[in-house]
py3Dmol code that shows the C-alpha trace and the ligand (Angstrom):
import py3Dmol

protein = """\
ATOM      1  CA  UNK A   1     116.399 -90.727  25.045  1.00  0.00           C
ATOM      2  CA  UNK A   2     114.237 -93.959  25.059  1.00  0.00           C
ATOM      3  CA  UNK A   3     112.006 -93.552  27.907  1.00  0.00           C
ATOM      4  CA  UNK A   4     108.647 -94.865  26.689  1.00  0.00           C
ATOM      5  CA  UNK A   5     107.540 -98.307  26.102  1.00  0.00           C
ATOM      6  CA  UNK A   6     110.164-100.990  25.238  1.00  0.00           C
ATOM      7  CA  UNK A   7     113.105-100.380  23.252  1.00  0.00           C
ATOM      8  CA  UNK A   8     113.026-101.000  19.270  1.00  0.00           C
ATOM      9  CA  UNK A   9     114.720-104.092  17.969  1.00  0.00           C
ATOM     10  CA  UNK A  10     117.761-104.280  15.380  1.00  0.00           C
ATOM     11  CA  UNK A  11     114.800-105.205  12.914  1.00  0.00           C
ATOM     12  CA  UNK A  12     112.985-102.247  13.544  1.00  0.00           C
ATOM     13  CA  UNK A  13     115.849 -99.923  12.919  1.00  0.00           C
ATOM     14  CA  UNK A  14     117.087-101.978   9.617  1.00  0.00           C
ATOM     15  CA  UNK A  15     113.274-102.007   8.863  1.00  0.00           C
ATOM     16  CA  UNK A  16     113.440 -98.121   8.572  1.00  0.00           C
ATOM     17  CA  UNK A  17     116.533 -97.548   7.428  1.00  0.00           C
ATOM     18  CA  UNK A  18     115.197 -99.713   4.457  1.00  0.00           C
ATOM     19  CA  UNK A  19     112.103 -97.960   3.902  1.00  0.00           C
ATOM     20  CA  UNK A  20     114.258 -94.813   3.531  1.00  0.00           C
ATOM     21  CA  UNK A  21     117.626 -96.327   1.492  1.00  0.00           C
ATOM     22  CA  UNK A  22     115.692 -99.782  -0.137  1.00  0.00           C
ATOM     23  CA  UNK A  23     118.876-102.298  -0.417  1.00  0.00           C
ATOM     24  CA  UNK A  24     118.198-102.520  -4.006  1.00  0.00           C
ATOM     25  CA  UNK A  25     118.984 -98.863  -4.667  1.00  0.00           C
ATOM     26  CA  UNK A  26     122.741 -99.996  -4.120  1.00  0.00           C
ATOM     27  CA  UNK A  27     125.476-100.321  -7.080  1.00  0.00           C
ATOM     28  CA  UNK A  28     126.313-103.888  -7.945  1.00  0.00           C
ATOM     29  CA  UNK A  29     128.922-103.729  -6.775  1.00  0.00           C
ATOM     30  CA  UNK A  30     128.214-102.690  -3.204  1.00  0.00           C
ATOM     31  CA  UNK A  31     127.379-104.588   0.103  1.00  0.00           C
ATOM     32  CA  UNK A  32     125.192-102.644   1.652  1.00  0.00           C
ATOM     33  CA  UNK A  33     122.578-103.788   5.131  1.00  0.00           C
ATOM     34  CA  UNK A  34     122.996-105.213   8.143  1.00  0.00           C
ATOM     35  CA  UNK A  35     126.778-106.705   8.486  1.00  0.00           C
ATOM     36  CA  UNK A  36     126.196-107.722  12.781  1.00  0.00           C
ATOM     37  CA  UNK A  37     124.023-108.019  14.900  1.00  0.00           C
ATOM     38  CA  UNK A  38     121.034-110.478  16.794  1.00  0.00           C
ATOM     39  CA  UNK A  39     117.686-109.094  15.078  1.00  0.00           C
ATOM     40  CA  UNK A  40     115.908-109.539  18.196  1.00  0.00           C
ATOM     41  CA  UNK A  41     118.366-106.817  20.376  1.00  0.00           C
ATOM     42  CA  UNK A  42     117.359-103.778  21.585  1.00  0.00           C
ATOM     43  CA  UNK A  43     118.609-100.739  20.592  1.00  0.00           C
ATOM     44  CA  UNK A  44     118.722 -97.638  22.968  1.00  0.00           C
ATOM     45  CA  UNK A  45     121.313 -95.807  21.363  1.00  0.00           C
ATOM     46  CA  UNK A  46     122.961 -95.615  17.712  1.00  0.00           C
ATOM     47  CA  UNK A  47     125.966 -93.966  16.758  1.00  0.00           C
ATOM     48  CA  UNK A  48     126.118 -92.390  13.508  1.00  0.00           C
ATOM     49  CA  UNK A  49     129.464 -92.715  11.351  1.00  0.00           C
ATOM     50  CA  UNK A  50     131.167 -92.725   8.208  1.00  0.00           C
ATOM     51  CA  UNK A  51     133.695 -95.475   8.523  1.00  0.00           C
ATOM     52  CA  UNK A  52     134.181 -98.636  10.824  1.00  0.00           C
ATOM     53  CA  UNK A  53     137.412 -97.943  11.985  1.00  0.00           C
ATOM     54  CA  UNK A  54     139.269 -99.020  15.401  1.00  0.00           C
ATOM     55  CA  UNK A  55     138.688 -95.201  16.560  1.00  0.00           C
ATOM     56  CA  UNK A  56     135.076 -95.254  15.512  1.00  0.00           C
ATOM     57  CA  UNK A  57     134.596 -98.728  17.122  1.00  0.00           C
ATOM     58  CA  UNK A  58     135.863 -97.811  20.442  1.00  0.00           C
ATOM     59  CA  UNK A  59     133.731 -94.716  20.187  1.00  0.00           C
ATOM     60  CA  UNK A  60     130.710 -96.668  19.917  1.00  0.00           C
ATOM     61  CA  UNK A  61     131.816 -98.926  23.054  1.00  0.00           C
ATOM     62  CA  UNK A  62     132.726 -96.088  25.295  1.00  0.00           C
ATOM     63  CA  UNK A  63     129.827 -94.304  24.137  1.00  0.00           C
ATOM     64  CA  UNK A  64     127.589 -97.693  24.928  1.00  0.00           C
ATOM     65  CA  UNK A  65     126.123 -97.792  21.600  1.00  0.00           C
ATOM     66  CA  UNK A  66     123.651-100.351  20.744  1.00  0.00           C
ATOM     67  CA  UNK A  67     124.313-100.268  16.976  1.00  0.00           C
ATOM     68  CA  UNK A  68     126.554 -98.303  14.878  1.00  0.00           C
ATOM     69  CA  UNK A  69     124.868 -96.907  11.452  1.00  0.00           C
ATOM     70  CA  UNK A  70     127.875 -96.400   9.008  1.00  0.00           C
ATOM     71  CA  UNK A  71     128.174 -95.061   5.589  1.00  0.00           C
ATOM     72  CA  UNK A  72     131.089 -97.116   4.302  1.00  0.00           C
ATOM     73  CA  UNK A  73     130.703-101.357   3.936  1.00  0.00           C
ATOM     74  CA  UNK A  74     133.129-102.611   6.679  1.00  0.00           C
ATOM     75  CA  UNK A  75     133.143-105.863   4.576  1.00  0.00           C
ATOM     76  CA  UNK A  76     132.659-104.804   0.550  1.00  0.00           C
ATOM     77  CA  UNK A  77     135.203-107.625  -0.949  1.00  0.00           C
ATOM     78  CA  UNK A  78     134.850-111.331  -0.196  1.00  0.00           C
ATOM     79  CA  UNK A  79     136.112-112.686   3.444  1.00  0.00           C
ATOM     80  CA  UNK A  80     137.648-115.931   4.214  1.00  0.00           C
ATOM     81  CA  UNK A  81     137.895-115.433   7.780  1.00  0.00           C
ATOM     82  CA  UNK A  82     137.206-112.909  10.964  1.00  0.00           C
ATOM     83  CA  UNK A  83     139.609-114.334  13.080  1.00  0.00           C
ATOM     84  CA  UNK A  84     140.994-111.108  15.574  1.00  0.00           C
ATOM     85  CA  UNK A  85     144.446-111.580  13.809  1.00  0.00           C
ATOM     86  CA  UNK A  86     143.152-108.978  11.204  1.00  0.00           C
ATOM     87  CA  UNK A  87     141.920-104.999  12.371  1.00  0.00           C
ATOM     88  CA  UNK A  88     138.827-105.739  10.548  1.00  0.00           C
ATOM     89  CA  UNK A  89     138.489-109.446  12.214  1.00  0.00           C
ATOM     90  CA  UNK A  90     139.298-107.658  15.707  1.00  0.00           C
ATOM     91  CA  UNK A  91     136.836-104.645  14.927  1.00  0.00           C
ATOM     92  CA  UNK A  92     133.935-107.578  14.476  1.00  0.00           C
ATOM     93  CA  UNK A  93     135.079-109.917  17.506  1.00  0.00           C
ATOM     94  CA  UNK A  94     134.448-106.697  19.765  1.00  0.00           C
ATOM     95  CA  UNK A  95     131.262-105.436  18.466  1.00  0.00           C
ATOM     96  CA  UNK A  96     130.058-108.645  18.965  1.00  0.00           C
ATOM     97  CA  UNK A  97     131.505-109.238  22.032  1.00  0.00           C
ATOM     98  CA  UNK A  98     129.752-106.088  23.030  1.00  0.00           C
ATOM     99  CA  UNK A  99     126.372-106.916  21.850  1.00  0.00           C
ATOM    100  CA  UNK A 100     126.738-103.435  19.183  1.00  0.00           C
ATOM    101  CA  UNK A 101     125.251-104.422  15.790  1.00  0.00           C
ATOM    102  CA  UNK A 102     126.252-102.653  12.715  1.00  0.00           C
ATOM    103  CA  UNK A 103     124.179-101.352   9.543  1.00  0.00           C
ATOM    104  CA  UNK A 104     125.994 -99.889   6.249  1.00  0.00           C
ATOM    105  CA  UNK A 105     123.440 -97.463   4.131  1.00  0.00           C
ATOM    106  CA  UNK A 106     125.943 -96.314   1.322  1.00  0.00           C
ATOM    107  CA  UNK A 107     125.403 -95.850  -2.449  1.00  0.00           C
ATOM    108  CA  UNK A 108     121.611 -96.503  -1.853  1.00  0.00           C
ATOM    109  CA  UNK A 109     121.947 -93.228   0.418  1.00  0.00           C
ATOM    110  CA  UNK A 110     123.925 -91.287  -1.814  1.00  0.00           C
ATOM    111  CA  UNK A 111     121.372 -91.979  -4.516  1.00  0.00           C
ATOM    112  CA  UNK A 112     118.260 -91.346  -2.312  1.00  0.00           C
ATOM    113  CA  UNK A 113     116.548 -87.832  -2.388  1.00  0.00           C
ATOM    114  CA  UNK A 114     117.672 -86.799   0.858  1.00  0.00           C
ATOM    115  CA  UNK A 115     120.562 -88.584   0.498  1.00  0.00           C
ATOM    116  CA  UNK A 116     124.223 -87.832   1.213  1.00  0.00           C
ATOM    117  CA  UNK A 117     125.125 -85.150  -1.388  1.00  0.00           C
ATOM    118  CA  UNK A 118     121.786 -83.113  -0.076  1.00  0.00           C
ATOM    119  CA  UNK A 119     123.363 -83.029   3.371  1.00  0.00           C
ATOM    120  CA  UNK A 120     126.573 -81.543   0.860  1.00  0.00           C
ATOM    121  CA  UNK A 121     125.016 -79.394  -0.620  1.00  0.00           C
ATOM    122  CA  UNK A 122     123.066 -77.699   2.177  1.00  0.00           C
ATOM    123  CA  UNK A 123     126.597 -76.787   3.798  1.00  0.00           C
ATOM    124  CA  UNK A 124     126.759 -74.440   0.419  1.00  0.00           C
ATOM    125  CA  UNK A 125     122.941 -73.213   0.402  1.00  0.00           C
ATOM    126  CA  UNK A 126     122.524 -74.467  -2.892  1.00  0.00           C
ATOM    127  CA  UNK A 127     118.930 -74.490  -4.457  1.00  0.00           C
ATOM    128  CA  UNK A 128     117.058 -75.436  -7.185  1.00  0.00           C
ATOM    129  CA  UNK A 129     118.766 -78.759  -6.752  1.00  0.00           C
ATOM    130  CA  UNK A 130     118.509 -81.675  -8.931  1.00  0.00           C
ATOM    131  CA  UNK A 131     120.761 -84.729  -8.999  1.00  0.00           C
ATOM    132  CA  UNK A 132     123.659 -84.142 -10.966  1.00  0.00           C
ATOM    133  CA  UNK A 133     123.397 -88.054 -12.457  1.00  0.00           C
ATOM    134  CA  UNK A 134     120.637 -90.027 -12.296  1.00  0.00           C
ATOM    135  CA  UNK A 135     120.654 -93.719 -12.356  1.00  0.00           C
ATOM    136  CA  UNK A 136     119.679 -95.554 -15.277  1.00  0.00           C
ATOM    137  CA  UNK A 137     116.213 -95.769 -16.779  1.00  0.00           C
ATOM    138  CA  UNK A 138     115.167 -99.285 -15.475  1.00  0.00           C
ATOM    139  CA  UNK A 139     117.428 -99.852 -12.586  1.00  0.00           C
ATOM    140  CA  UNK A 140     115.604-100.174  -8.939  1.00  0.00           C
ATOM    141  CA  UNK A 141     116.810 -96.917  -8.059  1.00  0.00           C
ATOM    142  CA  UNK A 142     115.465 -94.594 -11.210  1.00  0.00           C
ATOM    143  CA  UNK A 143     112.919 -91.722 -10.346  1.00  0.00           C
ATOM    144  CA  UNK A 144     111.841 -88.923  -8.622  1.00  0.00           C
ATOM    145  CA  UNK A 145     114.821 -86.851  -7.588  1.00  0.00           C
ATOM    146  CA  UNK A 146     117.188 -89.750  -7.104  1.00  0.00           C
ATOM    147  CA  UNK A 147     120.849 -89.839  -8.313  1.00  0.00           C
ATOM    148  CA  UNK A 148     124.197 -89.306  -7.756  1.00  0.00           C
ATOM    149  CA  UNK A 149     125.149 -86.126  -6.831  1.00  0.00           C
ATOM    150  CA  UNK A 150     123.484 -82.694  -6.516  1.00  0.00           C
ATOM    151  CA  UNK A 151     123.814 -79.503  -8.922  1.00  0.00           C
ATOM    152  CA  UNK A 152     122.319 -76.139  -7.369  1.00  0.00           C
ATOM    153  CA  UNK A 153     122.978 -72.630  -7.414  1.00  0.00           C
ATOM    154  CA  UNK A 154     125.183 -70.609  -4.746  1.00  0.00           C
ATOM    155  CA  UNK A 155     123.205 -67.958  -2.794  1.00  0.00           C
ATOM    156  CA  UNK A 156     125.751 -65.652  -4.388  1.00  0.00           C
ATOM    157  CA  UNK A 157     128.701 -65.991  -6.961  1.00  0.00           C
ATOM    158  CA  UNK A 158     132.039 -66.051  -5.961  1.00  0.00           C
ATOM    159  CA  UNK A 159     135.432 -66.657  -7.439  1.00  0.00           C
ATOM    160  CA  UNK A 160     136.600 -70.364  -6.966  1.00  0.00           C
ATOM    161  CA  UNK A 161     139.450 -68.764  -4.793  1.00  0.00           C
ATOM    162  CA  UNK A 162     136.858 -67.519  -2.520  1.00  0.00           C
ATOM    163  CA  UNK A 163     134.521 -70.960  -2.978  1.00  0.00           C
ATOM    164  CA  UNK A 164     137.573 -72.865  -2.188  1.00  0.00           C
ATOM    165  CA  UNK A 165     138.052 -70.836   1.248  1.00  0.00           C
ATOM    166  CA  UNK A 166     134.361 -71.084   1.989  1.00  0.00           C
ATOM    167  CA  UNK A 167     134.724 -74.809   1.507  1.00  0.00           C
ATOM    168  CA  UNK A 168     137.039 -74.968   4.119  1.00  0.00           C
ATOM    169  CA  UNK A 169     134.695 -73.178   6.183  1.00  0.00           C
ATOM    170  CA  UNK A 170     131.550 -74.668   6.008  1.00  0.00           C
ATOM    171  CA  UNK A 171     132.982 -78.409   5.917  1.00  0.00           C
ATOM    172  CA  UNK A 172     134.153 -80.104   8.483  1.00  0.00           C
ATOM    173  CA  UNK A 173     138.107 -79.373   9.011  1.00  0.00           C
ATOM    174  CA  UNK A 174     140.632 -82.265   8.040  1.00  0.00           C
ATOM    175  CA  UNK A 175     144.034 -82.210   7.529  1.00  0.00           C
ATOM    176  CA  UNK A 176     143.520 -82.609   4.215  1.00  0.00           C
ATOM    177  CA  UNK A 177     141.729 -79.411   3.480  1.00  0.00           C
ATOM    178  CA  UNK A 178     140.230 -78.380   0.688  1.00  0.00           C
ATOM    179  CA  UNK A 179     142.068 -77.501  -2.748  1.00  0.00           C
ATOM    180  CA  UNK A 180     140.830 -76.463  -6.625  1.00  0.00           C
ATOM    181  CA  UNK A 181     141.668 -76.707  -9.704  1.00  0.00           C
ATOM    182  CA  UNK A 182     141.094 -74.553 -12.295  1.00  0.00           C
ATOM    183  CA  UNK A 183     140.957 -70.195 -12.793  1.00  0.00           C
ATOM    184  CA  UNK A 184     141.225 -69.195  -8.963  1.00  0.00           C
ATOM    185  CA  UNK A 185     139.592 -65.985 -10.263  1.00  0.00           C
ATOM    186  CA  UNK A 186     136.375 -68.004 -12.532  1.00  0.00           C
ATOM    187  CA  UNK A 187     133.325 -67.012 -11.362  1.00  0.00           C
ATOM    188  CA  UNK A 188     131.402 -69.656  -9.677  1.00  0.00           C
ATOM    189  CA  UNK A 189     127.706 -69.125  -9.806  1.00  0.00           C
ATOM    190  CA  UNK A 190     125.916 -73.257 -10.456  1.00  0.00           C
ATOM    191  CA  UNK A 191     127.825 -75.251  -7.805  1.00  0.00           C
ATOM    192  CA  UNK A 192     127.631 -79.857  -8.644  1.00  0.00           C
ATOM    193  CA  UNK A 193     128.481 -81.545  -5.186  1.00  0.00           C
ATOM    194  CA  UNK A 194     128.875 -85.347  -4.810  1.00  0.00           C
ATOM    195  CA  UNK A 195     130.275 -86.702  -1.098  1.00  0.00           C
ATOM    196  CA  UNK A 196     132.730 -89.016  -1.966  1.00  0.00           C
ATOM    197  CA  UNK A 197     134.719 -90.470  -4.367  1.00  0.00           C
ATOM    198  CA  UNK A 198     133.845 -88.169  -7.729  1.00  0.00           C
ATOM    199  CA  UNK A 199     136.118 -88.745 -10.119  1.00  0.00           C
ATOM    200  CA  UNK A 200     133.581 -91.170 -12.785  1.00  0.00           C
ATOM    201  CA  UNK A 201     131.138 -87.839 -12.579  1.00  0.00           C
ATOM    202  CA  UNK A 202     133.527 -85.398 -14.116  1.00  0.00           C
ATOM    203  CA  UNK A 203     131.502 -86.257 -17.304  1.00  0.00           C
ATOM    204  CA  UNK A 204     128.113 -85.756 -15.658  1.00  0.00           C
ATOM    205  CA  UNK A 205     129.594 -81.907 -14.029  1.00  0.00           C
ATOM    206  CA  UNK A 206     130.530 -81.167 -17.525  1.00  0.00           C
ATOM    207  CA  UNK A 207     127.338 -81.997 -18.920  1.00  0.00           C
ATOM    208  CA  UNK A 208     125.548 -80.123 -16.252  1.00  0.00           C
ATOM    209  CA  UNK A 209     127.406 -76.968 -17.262  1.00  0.00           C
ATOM    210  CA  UNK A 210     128.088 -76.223 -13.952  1.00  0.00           C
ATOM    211  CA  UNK A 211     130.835 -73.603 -13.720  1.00  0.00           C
ATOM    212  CA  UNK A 212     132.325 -75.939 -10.532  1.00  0.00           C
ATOM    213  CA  UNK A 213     132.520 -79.451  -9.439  1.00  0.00           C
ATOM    214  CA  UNK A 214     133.481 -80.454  -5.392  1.00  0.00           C
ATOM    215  CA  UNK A 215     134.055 -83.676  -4.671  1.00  0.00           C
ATOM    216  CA  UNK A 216     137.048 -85.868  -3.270  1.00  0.00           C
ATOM    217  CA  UNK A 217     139.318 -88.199  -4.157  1.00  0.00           C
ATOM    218  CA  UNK A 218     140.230 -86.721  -7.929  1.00  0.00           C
ATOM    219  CA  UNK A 219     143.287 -87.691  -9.790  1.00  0.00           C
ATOM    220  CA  UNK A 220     145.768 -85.641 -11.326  1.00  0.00           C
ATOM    221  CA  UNK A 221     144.971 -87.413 -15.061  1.00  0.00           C
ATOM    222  CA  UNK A 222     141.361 -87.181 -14.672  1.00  0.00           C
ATOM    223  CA  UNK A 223     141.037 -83.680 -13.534  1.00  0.00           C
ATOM    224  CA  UNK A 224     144.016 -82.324 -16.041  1.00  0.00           C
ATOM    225  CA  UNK A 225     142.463 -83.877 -19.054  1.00  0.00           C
ATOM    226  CA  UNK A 226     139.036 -82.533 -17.825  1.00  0.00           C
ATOM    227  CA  UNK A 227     140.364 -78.951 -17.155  1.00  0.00           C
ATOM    228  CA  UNK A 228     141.948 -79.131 -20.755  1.00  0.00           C
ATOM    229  CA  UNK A 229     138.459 -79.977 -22.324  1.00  0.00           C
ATOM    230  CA  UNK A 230     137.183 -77.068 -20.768  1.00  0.00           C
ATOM    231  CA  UNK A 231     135.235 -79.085 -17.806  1.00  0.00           C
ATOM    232  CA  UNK A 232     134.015 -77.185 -14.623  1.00  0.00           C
ATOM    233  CA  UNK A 233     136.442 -75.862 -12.501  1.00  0.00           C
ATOM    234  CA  UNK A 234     136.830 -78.989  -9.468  1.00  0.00           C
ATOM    235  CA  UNK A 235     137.249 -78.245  -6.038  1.00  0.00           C
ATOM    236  CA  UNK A 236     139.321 -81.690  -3.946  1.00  0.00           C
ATOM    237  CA  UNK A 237     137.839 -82.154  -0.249  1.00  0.00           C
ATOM    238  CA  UNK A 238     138.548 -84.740   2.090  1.00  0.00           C
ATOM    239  CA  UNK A 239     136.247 -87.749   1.003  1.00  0.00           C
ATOM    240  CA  UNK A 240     135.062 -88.003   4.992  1.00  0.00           C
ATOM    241  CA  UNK A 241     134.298 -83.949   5.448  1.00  0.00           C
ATOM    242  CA  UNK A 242     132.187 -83.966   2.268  1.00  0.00           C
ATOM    243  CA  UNK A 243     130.225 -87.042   3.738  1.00  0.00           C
ATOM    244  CA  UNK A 244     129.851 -86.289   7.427  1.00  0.00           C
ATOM    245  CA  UNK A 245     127.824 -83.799   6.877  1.00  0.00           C
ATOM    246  CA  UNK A 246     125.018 -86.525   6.222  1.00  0.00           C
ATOM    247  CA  UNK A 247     125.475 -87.948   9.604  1.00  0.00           C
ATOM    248  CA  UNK A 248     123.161 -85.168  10.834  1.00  0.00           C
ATOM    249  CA  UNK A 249     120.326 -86.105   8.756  1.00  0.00           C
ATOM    250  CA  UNK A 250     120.760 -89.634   9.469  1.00  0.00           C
ATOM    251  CA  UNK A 251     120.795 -88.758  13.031  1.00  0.00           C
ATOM    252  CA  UNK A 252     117.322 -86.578  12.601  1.00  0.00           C
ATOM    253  CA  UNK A 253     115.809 -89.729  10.279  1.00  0.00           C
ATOM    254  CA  UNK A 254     116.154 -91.759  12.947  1.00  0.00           C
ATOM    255  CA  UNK A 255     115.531 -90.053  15.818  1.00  0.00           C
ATOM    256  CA  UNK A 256     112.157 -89.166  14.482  1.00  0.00           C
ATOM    257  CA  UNK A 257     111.400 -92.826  13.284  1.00  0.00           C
ATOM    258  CA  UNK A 258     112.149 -94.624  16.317  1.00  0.00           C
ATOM    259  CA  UNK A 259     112.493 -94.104  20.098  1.00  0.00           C
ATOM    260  CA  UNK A 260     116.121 -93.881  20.094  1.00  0.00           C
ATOM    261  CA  UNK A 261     119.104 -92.144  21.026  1.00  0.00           C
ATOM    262  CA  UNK A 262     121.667 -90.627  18.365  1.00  0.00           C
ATOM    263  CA  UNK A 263     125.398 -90.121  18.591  1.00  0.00           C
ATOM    264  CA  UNK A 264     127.115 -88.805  15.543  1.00  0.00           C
ATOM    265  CA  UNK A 265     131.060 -89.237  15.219  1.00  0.00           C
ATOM    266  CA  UNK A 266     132.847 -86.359  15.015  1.00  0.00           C
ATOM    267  CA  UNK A 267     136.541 -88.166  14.697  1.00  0.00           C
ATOM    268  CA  UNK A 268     138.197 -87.166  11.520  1.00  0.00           C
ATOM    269  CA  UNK A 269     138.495 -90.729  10.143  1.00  0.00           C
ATOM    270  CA  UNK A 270     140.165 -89.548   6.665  1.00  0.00           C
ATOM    271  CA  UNK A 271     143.487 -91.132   6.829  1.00  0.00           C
ATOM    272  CA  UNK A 272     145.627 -87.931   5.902  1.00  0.00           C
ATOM    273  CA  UNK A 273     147.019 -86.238   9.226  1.00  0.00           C
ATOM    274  CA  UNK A 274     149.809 -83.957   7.801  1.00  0.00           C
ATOM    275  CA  UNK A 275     148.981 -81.037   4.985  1.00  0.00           C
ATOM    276  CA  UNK A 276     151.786 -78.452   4.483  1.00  0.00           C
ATOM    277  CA  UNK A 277     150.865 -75.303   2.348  1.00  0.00           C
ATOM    278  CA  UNK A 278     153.384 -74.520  -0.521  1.00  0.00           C
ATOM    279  CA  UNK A 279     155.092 -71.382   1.225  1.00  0.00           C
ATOM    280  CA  UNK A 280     153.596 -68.098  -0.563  1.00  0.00           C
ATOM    281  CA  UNK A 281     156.076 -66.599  -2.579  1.00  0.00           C
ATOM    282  CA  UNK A 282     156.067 -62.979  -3.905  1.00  0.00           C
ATOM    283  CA  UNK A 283     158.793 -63.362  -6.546  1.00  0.00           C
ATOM    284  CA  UNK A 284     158.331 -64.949 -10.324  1.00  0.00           C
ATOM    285  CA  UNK A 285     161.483 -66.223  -9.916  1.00  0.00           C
ATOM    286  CA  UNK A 286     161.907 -69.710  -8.367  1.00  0.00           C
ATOM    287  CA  UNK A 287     163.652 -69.040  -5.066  1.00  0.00           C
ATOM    288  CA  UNK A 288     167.468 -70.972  -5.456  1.00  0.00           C
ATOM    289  CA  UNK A 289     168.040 -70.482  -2.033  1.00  0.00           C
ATOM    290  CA  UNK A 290     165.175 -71.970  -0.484  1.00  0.00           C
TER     291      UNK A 290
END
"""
ligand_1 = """\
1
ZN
Zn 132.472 -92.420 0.824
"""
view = py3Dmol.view(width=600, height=400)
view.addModel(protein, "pdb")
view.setStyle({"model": 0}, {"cartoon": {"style": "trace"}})
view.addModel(ligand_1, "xyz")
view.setStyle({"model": 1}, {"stick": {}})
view.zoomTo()
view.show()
C-alpha cells in the first residue's frame, strides 16, 4: 500500500518495467510498451494480467486500478479506429474514461531471465535451468540466460501419465486442462517449458533432448510429425495457466521497485469453458451401443 511520499507516475512504472523487459528485447513482430495512459498520472495500484479482455477490464475498474500491466498486446495488428462500436474500441474508451493506463511486457518478458517460462518452470521445481532457445547472436536480446523457453530437470522422474496429472495440479485449473502426447508410461526425467504458444520450439525441445516438452497451443500436424521423428514427448496446457503463473513475479518486481499496490487476476481468461473427458472404457472393443 502506497503510504509514503507521493505516488509514482505512469513513467516511473514504464521506466522500470523497461529496465527489467528493454522494448527492444521484443520479436519484430510484436507491439510491446505503454498502449494508454497520461505519463504524468499517479499510480497507487496496478493490476497484474495476462489478457485485456472485457472481464479483465472491469476487474481493474472495480478493483480501482491505476494501471493494468498485461502480458498480451491489446493492439498487435494495425488500427484504423477505437471508436466503442468494437470490444477492443469499448475496452480503450473505458480505461480512459477511468483514468487506468495500460502497459504490455510480452515476448521481451518471455525472453528475459526471470521471465515468463521461469515463473513455468518453478511450478515444476525444475533446476539447472537454461533457456531452451536463445535468441540470435546479434539481436538486442542475445546473452546471459535469455531466451525462449526453459529446459530443467524434475526433482524426481515420473511417467508422462503421472507429469500430465501433476500438470494439472500445480497449474492453474482451466477448462481446458492439461493433455500429452506421446508413451503415457515414458519416463520423464529433463522437463522444456515455454508459457505460451510453443508449437515453432518443437525443434528447439528436440534438440535439447529433453525427454518432454509443455507448452500450449500445439497442433495435431506439428506434434504428430514430431512424435513420429522421435521428438520429446509434449504435454498441451491452456496457453493462459502456463502464463499466469508469471503474474506473481511481476507482482513481486514491482512491488519491490516502486511504492505500489499489486492485484494479480485470477479470472481464467482462456477462451475454452467446456472440456469433456473421453468416457474410460475397459473393453478393446469399440462399444456399438454407446
Ligand atoms: Zn501468451
Amino acid at each position: 500500500m502506497s503510504t509514503s511520499g507521493p505516488a509514482p507516475t505512469v513513467s516511473d512504472v514504464v521506466a522500470k518495467l523497461e529496465r527489467r523487459f528493454p522494448p527492444v528485447w521484443a520479436e519484430e513482430w510484436d507491439r510491446v510498451g505503454l498502449v494508454l495512459g497520461e505519463p504524468t498520472a499517479p499510480v497507487r495500484r496496478v493490476l497484474c494480467v495476462v489478457d485485456v479482455v472485457p472481464e479483465t477490464v472491469d476487474e481493474a475498474l472495480a478493483a480501482d486500478a491505476d494501471m493494468i500491466v498485461a502480458h498480451h498486446p491489446l493492439l498487435l495488428r494495425g488500427v484504423s479506429s477505437v471508436a466503442a462500436t468494437t470490444v477492443k474500441g469499448r475496452m480503450i474508451h473505458q480505461l480512459i474514461r477511468a483514468g487506468v493506463a495500460l502497459y504490455a511486457a510480452h515476448t521481451n518478458a518471455d525472453v528475459a531471465s526471470p521471465g515468463v517460462s521461469d515463473a513455468l518452470a518453478a511450478r515444476f521445481g525444475l533446476t539447472s535451468l537454461r533457456p531452451l532457445q536463445r535468441p540470435a547472436p546479434g539481436s538486442p536480446a542475445h546473452g546471459d540466460d535469455r531466451g525462449f523457453g526453459r529446459v530443467g530437470e524434475l526433482p524426481e522422474p515420473m511417467t508422462l501419465a503421472d507429469l500430465t496429472r501433476h500438470a494439472a495440479a500445480v497449474l492453474p485449473v482451466t477448462s481446458w486442462g492439461v493433455r500429452a502426447a506421446g508413451d503415457p508410461g515414458r519416463m520423464v526425467r529433463t522437463l522444456a517449458v515455454s508459457g505460451g504458444s510453443g508449437d515453432s520450439f518443437l525443434g528447439a525441445a528436440t534438440a535439447a533432448g529433453v525427454d518432454a516438452f509443455l507448452t500450449a497451443d500445439l497442433r495435431h500436424h506439428p506434434a504428430s510429425e514430431h512424435l513420429a521423428a522421435d521428438g520429446p514427448a509434449l504435454i498441451d496446457a491452456a496457453h493462459w495457466a502456463t502464463e499466469r503463473p508469471w503474474l506473481d513475479d511481476l507482482a513481486a518486481f514491482l512491488r519491490e521497485a516502486l511504492d505500489v499496490e499489486t492485484l494479480v487476476s485470477d479470472l481464467d481468461t482462456d477462451p475454452w469453458t467446456v472440456h469433456a473427458a473421453a468416457p474410460v472404457v475397459d473393453d478393446k472393443e469399440p462399444d456399438r451401443e454407446g
